[in-house]
N, C-alpha and C positions, 0 to 999 in steps of 0.2 A: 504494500500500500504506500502512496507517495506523502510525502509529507505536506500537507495543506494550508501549514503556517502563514504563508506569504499571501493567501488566497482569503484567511480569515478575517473578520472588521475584527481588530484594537477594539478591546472596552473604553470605554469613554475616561478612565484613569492613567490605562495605558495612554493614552491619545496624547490626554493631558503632559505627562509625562515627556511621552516623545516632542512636544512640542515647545515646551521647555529646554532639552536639550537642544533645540533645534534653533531656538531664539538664544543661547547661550553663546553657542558656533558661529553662529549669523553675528551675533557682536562681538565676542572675537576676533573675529576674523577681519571685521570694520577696526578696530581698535589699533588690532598689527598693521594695516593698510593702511591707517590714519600714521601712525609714529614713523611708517617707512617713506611714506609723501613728505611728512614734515624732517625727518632725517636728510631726503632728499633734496628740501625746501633749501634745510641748513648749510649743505655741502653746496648747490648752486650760490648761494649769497656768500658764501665765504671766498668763492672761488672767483665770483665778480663784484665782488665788494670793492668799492673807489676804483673802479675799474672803467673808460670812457666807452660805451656804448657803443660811439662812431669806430672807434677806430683798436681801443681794447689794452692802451697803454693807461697807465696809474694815472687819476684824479688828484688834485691838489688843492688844498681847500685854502677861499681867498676869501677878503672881503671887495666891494664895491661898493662906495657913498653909504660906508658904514652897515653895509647890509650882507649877511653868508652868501659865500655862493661857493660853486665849486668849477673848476675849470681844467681841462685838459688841454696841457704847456706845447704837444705833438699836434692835434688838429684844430685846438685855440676854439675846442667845444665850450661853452659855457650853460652848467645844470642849477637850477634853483628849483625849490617847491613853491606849491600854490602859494602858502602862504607871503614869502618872499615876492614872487611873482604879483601878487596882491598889492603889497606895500609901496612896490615900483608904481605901480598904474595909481596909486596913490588912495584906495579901495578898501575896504574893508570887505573880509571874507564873509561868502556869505553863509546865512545860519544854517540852511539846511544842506544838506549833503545830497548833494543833486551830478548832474553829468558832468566832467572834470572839463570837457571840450566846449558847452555850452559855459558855464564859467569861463573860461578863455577866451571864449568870444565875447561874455557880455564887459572884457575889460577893454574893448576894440569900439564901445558901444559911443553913439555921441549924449 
C-alpha cells in the first residue's frame, strides 16, 4: 500500500503550525537579504566615497563665499547638496519633501 501522506489535508493545527514555520523562513530569509543589500550598500559607499562621479578621481572639500562644497581638482566638477544649493539661489528649502528636480527648477523660477 502507498503511502498517502502527501495526499492527506493537514489538521487545521498542523496547518497552523506549518504556517508559522513558513512565515519564520519567509522572514529570515528577508532579514539575510536585507543585511546583504545593506552590506553591499556599505562596500559600494566606501569604495566611492569623495570619489568625483565625472571622472572617479578623489573629491576635495572646499568652501565658496563661505558656503561647503566639494570639488574635483582633475575635471574642476563642482558637488553641493540641496540644501547649499538653496542658500546660493538665496531660498529657503522647502518644507515638504517633494521631487528633488522640481525643487531645482523652482530655484530657476522668476
Amino acid at each position: 500500500m502507498r503511502n498517502s501522506y502527501m495526499h492527506r489535508v493537514l489538521p487545521a493545527e498542523a496547518q497552523f503550525i506549518a504556517g508559522a514555520e513558513l512565515q519564520k523562513k519567509t522572514h529570515l530569509a528577508q532579514k539575510v537579504k536585507k543585511e546583504m543589500e545593506d552590506s553591499e550598500r556599505l562596500q559600494l559607499k566606501e569604495a566611492h566615497w569623495m570619489h568625483c562621479p565625472n571622472c572617479g578621481l578623489t573629491l576635495h572639500e572646499a568652501k565658496y563665499k563661505g558656503m561647503p562644497i566639494v570639488k574635483c581638482t582633475d575635471c574642476h566638477g563642482i558637488f553641493i547638496d540641496e540644501k547649499i544649493l538653496a542658500a546660493f539661489a538665496g531660498e529657503d528649502i522647502p518644507e515638504e519633501e517633494g521631487n528633488v528636480v522640481m525643487n531645482l527648477f523652482s530655484l530657476f523660477r522668476a
